[in-house]
DOTORFI-589198 format. One record per residue: residue number from 0; y, x, z of N, C-alpha, C in turn. Coordinates in steps of 0.1 Angstrom, whole numbers, plus 5000, padded with zeros to 4 digits. Atoms other than C-alpha are relative to their C-alpha. Layout:
N
REC   nr  n_py  n_px  n_pz  ca_py  ca_px  ca_pz  c_py  c_px  c_pz
REC  NUM     Y     X     Z      Y      X      Z     Y     X     Z
...
//
This chain:
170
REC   nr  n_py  n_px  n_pz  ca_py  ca_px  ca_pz  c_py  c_px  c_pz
REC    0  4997  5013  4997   7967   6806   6701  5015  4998  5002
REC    1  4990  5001  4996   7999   6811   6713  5013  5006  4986
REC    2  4990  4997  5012   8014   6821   6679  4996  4988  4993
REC    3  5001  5015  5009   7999   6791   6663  5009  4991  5010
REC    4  4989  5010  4989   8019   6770   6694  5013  5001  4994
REC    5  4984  5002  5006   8052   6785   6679  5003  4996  4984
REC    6  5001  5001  5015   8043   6780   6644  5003  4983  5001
REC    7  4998  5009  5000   8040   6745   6652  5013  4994  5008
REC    8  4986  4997  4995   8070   6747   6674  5011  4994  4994
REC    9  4987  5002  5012   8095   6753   6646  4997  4992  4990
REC   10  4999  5011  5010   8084   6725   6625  5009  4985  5000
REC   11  4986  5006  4991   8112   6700   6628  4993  4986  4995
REC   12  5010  5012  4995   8096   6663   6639  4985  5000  5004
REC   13  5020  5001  5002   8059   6672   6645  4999  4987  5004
REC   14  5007  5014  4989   8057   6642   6670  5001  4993  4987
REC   15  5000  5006  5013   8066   6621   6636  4990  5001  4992
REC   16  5012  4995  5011   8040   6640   6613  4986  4995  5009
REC   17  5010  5000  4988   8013   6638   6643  4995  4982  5001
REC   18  4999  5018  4994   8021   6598   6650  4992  4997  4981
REC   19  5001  5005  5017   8015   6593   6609  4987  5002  4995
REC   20  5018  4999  5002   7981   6612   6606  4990  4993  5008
REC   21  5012  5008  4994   7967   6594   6634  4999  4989  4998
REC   22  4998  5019  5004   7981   6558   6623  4988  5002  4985
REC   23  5010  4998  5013   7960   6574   6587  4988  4997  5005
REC   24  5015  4996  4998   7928   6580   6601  4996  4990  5008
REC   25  5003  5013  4990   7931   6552   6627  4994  4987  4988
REC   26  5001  5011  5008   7934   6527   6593  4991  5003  4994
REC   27  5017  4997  5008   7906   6547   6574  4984  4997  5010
REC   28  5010  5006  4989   7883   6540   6606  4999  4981  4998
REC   29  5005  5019  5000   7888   6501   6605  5000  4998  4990
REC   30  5003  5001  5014   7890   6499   6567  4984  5000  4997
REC   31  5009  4998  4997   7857   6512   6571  4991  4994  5004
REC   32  5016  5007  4989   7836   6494   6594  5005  4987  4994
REC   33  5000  5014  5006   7854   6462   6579  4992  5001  4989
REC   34  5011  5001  5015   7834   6465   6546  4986  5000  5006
REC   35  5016  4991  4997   7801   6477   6568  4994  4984  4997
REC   36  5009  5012  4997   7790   6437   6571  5002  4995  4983
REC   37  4995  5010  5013   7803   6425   6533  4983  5003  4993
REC   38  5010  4997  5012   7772   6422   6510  5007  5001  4983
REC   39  4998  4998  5015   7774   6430   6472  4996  4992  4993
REC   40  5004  5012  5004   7771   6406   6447  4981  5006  4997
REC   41  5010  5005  5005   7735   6416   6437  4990  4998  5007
REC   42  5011  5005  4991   7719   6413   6473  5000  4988  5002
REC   43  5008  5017  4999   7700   6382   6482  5000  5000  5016
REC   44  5001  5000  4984   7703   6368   6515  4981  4996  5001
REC   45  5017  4999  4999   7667   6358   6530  4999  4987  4993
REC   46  5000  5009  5007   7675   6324   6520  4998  4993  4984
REC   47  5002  5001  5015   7683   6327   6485  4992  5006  4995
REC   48  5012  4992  5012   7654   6348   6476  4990  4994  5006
REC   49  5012  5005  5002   7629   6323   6488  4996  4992  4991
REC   50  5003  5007  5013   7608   6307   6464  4996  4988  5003
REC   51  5004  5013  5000   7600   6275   6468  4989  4989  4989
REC   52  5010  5008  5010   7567   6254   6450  5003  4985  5003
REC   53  4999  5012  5000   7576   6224   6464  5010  4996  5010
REC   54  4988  5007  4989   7602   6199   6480  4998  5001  5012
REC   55  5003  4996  4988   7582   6199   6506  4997  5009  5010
REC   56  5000  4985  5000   7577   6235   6511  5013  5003  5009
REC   57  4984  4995  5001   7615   6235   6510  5007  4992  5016
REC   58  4993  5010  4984   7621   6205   6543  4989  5009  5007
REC   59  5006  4993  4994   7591   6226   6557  5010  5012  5010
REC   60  4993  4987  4994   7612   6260   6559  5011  4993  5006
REC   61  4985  5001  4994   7645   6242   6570  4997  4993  5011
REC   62  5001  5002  4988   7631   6221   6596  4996  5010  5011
REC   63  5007  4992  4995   7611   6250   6609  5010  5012  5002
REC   64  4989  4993  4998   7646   6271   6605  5012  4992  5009
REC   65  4995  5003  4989   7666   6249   6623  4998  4998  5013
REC   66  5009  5001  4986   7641   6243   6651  5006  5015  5010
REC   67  4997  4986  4997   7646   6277   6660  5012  5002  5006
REC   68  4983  4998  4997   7684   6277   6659  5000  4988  5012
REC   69  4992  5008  4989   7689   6244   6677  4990  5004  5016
REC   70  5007  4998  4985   7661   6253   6707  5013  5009  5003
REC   71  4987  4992  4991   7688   6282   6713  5009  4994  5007
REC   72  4987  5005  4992   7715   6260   6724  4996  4997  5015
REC   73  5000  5006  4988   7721   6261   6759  4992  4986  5006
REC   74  5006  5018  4997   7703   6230   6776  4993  4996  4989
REC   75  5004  5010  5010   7688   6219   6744  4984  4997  5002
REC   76  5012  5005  4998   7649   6223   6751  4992  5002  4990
REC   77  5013  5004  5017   7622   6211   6728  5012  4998  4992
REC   78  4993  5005  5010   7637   6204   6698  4987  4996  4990
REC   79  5006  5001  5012   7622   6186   6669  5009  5001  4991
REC   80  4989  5002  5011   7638   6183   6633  4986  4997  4990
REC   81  5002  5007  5012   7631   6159   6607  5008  5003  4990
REC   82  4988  5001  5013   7649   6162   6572  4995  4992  4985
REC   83  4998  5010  5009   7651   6135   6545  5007  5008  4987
REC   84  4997  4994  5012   7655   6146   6509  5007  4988  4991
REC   85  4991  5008  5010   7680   6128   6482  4990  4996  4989
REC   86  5007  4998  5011   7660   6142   6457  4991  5012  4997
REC   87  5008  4988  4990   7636   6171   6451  5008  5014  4983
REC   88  4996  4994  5009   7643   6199   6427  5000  5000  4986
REC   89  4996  5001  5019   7665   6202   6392  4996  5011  4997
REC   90  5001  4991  5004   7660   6226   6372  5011  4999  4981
REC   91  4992  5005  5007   7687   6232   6342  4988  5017  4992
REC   92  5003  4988  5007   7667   6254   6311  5012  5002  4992
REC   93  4989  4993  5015   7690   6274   6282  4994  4993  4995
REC   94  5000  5006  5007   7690   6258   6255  5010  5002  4985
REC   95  4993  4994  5015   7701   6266   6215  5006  4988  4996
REC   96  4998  5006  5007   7724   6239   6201  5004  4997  4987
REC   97  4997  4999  5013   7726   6232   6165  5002  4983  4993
REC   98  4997  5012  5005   7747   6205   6148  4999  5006  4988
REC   99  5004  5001  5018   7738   6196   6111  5011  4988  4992
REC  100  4996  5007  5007   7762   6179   6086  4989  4990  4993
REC  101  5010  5014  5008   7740   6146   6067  5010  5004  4986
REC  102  4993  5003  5011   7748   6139   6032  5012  4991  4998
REC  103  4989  5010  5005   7764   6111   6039  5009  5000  5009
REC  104  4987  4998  4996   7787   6125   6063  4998  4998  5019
REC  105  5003  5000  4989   7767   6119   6094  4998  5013  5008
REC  106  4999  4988  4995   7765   6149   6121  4987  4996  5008
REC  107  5016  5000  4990   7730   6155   6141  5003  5010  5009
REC  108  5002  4992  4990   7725   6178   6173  4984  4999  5006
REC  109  5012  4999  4992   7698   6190   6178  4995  5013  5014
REC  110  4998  4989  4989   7688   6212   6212  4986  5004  5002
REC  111  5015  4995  4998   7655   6236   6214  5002  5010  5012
REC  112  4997  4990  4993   7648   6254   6240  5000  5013  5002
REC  113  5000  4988  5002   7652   6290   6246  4987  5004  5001
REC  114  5014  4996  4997   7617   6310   6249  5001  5012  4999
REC  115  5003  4985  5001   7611   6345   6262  4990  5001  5004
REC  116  5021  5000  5002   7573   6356   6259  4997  4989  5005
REC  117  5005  5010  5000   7566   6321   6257  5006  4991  5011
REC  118  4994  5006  4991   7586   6306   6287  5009  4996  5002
REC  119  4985  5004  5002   7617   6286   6288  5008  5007  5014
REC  120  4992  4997  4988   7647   6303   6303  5006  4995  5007
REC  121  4994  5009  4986   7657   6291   6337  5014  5003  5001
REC  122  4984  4994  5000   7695   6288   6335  5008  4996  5018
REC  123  4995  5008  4982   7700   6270   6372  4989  4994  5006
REC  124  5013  5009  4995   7675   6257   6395  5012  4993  5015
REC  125  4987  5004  4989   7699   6232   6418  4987  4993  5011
REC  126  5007  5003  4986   7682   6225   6456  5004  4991  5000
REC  127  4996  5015  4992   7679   6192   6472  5006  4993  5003
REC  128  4987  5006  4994   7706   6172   6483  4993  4994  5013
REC  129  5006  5006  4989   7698   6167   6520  5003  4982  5005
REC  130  4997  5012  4998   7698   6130   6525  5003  4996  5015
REC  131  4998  5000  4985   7696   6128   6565  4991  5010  5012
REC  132  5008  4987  4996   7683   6148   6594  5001  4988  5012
REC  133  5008  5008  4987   7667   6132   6629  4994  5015  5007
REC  134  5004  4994  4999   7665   6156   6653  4997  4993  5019
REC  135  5006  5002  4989   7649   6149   6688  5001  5010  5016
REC  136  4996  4993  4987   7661   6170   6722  4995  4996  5012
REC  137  4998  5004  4986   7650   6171   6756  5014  5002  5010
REC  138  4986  4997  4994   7685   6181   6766  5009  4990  4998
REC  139  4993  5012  5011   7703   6155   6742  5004  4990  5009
REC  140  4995  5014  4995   7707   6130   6772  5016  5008  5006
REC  141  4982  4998  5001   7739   6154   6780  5004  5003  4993
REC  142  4991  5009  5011   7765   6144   6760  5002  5017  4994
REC  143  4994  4988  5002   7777   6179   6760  4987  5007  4987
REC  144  5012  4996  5005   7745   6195   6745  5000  4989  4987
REC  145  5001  5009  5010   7746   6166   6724  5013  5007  4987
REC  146  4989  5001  5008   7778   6173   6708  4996  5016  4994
REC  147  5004  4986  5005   7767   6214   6706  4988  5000  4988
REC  148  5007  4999  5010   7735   6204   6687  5005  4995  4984
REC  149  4990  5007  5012   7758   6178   6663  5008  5012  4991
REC  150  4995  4994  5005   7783   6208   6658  4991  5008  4990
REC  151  5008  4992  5010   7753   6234   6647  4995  4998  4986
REC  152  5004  5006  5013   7741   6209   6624  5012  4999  4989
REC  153  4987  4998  5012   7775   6204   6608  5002  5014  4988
REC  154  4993  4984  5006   7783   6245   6603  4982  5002  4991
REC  155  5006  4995  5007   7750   6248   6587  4992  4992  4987
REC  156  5001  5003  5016   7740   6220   6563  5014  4991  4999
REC  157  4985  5008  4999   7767   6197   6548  4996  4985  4996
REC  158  5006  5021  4999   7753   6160   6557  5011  4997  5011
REC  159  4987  5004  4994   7782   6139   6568  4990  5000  5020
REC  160  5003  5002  4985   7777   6129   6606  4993  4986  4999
REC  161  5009  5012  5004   7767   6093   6597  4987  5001  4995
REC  162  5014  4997  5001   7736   6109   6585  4992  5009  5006
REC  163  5010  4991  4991   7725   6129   6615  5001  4990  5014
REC  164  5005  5007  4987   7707   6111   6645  4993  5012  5009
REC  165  5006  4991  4990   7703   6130   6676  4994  4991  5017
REC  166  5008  5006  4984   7677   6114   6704  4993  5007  5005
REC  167  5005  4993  4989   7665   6121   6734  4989  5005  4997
REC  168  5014  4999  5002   7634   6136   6735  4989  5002  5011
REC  169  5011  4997  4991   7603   6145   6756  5000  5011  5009
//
């Protein structure tokens, strides 16, 4: 031990070399744990990999997901949640386009759709446009709580404020 002590000794700045491997290992440590939460593009959150048969299926799960969330708020209570739909699900298929010259100079387009083992390919399936939300609190008569449930609603769907009503509840 005490020959390794002078070996390190006669090295001229250790404290320098010493300060520089730990600032290394310190940044490969938080480099590290920063990536631990990132997902990859080919995971699915829980969200996006549910399937949905119907519109109604679809205000089912979200009222029944935000219930959940807003009961948590401090003070908030019961909670109900209503949600109002714009419209109910698009769906955009592939599709082959083929324009045709006419004799007489006219151009046609015609569009078929794609088909793998017999089923058109699904190129986008676009969700609902939430039209309004009504949600009901026993807490909601302070203001405060009021404004915390308002906030939640904001950060998680994107319906202006003019189309969320928050009353008291039972």
């Amino acid at each position: 031990m005490g020959a390794l002590w002078d070996k390190l000794k006669k090295i001229k700045h250790i404290e320098i070399y010493l300060t520089v491997g730990f600032a290394i290992i310190i940044l490969a440590i938080y480099l590290s744990t920063l990536g631990g939460g990132k997902k990859t593009e080919g995971q699915d959150t829980t969200e996006n990999s549910q399937n949905f048969s119907s519109s109604v299926e679809y205000v089912d799960y979200l009222e029944n997901k935000l219930e959940s969330v807003l009961t948590s708020v401090k003070g908030a209570g019961q909670v109900n949640v209503i949600i109002t739909l714009d419209s109910g699900f698009e769906y955009v298929y592939a599709t082959k386009d083929e324009t045709k010259t006419s004799a007489d100079g006219g151009k046609v387009t015609t569009s078929q759709l794609i088909m793998v083992d017999g089923k058109p390919v699904l190129e986008k399936e676009i969700y609902p446009t939430i039209k309004g939300i009504v949600v009901t609190s026993s807490g909601a008569e302070n203001i405060s709580v009021k404004m915390n449930l308002l906030s939640a609603l904001q950060t998680v769907v994107n319906v202006p404020n003019q189309n969320i009503t928050i009353l008291i509840g039972n």
